[in-house]
N, C-alpha and C positions, 0 to 999 in steps of 0.2 A: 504494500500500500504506500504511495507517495502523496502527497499534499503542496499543493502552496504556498510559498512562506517568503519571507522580504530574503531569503536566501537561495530560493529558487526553488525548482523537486529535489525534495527530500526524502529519503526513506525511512521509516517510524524512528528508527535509531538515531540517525544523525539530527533529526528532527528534535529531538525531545534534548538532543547534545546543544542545538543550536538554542531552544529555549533557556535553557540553563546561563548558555554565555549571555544572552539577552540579560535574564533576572541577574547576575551579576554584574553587568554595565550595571543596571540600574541601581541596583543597591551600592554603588562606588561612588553615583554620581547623588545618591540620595543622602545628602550631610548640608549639614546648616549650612547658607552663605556666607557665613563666617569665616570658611573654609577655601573658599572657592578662588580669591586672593593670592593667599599660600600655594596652593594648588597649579595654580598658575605659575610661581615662583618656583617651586620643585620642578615643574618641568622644563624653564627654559635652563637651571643649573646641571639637569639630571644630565645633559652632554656638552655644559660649558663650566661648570667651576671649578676655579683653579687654585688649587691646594698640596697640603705634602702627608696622606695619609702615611704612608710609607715612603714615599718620595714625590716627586714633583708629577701630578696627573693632573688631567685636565675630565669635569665629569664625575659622578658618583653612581653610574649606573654598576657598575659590575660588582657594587654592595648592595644592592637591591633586594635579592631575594635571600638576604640574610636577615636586612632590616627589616622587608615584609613579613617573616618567620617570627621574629623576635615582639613588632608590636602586633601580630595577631590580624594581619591582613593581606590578602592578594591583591586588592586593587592597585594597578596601577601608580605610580611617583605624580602625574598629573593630575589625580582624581581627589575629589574637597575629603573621600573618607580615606583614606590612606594619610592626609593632611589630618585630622582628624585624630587618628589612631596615632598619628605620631607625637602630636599633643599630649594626649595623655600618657604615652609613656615619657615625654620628657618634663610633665607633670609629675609623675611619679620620682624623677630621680632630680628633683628640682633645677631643671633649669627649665630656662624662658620655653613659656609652650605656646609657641608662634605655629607649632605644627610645619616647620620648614626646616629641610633637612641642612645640615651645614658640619661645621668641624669640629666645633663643641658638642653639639649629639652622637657625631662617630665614634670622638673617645671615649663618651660611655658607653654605645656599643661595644665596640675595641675590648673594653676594659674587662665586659659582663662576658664577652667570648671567651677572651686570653684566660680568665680567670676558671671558664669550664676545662681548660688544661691544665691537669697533674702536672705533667711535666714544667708547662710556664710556671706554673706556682713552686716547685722546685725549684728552677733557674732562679728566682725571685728571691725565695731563701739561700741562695748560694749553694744548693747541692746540684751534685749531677746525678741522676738514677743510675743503677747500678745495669749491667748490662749483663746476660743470662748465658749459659753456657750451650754453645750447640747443642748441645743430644737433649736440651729442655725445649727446644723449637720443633717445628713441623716444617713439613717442608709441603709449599702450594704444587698444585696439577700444574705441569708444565702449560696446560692449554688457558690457565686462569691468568697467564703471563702474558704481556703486551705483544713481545715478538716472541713468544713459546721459548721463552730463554730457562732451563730447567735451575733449579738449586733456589729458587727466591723462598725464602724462609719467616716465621713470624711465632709469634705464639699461639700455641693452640688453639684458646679461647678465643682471641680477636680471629684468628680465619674461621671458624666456625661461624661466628658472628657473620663475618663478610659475607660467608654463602650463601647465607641465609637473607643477606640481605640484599644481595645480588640478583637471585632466586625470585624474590618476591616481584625487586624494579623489574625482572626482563617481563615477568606472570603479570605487571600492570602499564606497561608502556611500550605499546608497540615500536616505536624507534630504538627501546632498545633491546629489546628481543632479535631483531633486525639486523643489528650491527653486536656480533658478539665480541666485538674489540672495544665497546665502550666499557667500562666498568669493570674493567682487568687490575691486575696490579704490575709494575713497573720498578717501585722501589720500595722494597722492604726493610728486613732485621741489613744491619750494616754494621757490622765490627769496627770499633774506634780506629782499630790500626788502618781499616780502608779508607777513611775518610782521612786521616794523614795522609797516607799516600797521596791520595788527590787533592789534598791542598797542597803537599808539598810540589807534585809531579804537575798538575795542572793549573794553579795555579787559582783551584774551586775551592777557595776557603770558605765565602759567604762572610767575611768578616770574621774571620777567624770563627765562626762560632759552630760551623758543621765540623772543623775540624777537632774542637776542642770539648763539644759534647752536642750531640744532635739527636733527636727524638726518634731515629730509627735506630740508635744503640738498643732501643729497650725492647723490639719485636714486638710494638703495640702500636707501631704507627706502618702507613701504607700508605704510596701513593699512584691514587686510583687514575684511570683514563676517564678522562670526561671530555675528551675532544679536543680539539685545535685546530685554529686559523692556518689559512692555507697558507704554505713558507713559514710556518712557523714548529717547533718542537710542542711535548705536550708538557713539558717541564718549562719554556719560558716563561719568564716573568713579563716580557713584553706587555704594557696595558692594553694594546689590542688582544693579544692572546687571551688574557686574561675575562677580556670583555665578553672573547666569541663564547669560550667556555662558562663565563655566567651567564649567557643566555639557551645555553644547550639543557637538553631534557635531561641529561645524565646529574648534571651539577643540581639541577632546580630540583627532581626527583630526590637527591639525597637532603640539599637544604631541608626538605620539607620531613623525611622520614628516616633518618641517619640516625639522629637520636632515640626512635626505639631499639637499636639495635648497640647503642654501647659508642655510638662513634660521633666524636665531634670536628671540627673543621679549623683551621687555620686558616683566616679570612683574607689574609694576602695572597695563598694557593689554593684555587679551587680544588687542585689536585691531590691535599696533603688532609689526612683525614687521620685521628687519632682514635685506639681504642681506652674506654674510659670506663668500662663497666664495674661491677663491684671483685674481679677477678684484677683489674687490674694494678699492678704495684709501680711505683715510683719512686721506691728508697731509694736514696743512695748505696 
């Protein structure tokens, strides 16, 4: 059965899909006018404002669907309830609730992330977690690897987690069912000594601090494929790269449902995904 609709023939399914996107417009655009001002102002910053979150970018879309996750909304950076919802959460942690996004609301973002990481909070106290001995790891399917590179290792609990949460994204989104290279792992458990070596050899310190202690010492962090801009790697940091992959269904997919599954995010790499569950340790 097909029908009519401001979207043309549709079939009962996509039909009732296209309803849905409808009653969400509207519900984005349904907020006080109060809003609508701000709304306006988030949008023309969301791909012109010029700041140094991590360093000198231009835009804040490619925090978008962290900050949508965090104040309780998918509408849109343009729409008066996203304006709205950002309000109150910077209501909540007292600053000015203009409901417009800028540098002072990031850092409390920033801050409320950084701080879901064991590890940050370590480094903060000045320890390094302790780092596990081979035969305590597991070792991933060669095929759960970006280029089937065999030997990537982690803890057992966090890849269980992954599977499992792997499993579910490809069982609820068809693009990534489709592409079994998204949602792989690439960089796992990594021994202190290897990350010398490549700071010393290559010259990939990261500011000395992957050399000198880096959260995949501890086999509880992963770093997943979530896509990349073409000419680009899926580990650059490039702010284009970074951008295409926060707009890919891999990255928004986990934003949204990463956290039942034990695993939090490093908001500078969409790529870099920690596990956090009540299994995991960070002693030194």
């Amino acid at each position: 059965m097909t029908l009519w609709t401001g979207f043309g023939l549709l079939p009962a399914r996509a039909r009732a899909q296209s309803f849905d996107v409808l009653n969400e417009v509207a519900l984005c655009y349904n907020a006080a006018a109060t809003w609508y001002e701000a709304a306006a102002g988030n949008g023309r910053t969301l791909q012109s404002l010029e700041w140094q979150p991590f360093g000198r970018e231009y835009g804040w879309e490619t925090y978008l669907p962290m900050t949508q996750q965090e104040i309780g909304t998918r509408c849109g950076a343009a729409t008066p309830a996203f304006a709205a919802a950002l309000a109150a959460f910077q209501a909540r942690y007292g600053l000015q609730a203009d409901g417009r996004f800028g540098p002072a609301t990031f850092e409390v973002l920033k801050g409320i992330w950084q701080e879901r990481r064991p590890f940050v909070m370590a480094r903060v106290r000045g320890e390094c977690p302790a780092y596990p001995e081979r035969q305590s790891l597991e070792e991933f399917d060669w095929r759960e690897e970006t280029i089937q590179r065999p030997g990537r290792m982690g803890q057992p609990v966090a890849i269980a987690a992954y599977r499992r949460m792997v499993r579910d994204a490809r069982a609820e989104v068809p693009e990534l069912a489709a592409n079994p290279n998204l949602l792989t792992v690439y960089s796992t458990y990594r021994h202190p000594d290897i990350d010398g070596v490549r700071c010393e050899d290559e010259a990939n310190c990261d500011g000395l601090r992957r050399a000198s202690c880096s959260a995949h010492r501890t086999g509880w962090a992963f770093d997943i494929n979530v896509g990349e801009a073409p000419g680009y790697g899926i580990a650059s940091t490039n702010a284009y790269n970074r951008l295409v992959q926060s707009r890919g269904p891999a990255y928004r997919w986990l934003v949204r449902n990463a956290a039942r599954y034990g695993f939090v995010n490093y908001i500078y790499e969409p790529w870099h995904w920690e596990y956090v569950g009540p299994e995991a340790s960070y002693a030194p």
